[in-house]
N, C-alpha and C positions, 0 to 999 in steps of 0.2 A: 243210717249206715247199715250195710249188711246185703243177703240176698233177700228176693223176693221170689214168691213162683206163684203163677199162673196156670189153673187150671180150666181149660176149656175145651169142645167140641162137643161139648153135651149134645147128645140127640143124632149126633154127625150120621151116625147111620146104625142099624140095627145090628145085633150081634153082641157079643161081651164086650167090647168095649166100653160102652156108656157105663159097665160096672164094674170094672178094672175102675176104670179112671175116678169113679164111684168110691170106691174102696180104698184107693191110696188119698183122696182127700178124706174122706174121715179117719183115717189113721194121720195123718198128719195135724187134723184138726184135737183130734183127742190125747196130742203127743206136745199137745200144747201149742203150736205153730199160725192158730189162730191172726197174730201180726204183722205177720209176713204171706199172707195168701187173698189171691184176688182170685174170680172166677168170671167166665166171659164166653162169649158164642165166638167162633169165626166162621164167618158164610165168605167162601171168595169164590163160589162158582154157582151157576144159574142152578145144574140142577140141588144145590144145598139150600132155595127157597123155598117155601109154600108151595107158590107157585107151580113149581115142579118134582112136586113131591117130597122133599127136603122138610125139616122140622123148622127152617126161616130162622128167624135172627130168637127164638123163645123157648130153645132148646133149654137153656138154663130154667128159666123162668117154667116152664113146663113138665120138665124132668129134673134136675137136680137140684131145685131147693123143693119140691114136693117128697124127692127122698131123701135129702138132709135132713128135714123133719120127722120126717118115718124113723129114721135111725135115729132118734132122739139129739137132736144136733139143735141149739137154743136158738131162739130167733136173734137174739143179742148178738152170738156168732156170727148170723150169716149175713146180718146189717153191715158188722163189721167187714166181710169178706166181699160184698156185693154194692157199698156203698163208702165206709167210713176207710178203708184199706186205699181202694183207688186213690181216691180225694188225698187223702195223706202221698199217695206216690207221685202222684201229677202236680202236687204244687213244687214254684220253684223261686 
């Protein structure tokens, strides 16, 4: 029971973003909210591939769990966020 949030578009594009978006999950991670937080890419257009210049579906995986752990953020945490969170919200 309760909310959940998702944060995603890591990589989406250059600029402050990627550390805005950076920055409110680790204040939320460090505010305890570990539980309730999943993180995720959304590619829904061609040029957000590889392919075309875009950071592809590895935005996360490239850029913000490399800086979740710069920021001192556990690996236990980001299992949680990246792996054991989802699985717990998609079963039904």
């Amino acid at each position: 029971h309760g909310v959940n949030i998702c944060v995603d578009l890591f990589g989406e594009q250059p600029g402050p973003w990627n550390s805005v978006r950076l920055a409110g999950l680790i204040t939320l991670l460090n505010e305890g909210y570990e539980n309730r937080i999943v993180i995720g890419n959304d590619v829904y257009q061609k040029a957000m591939t590889r392919a075309y210049g875009g950071f592809g579906y590895c935005g996360m995986i490239d850029y913000a769990i490399p800086q979740l752990k710069e920021y001192g953020i556990s690996q236990a945490t980001i299992d949680k966020i990246t792996v054991n969170n989802p699985i717990r919200m998609l079963q039904f």
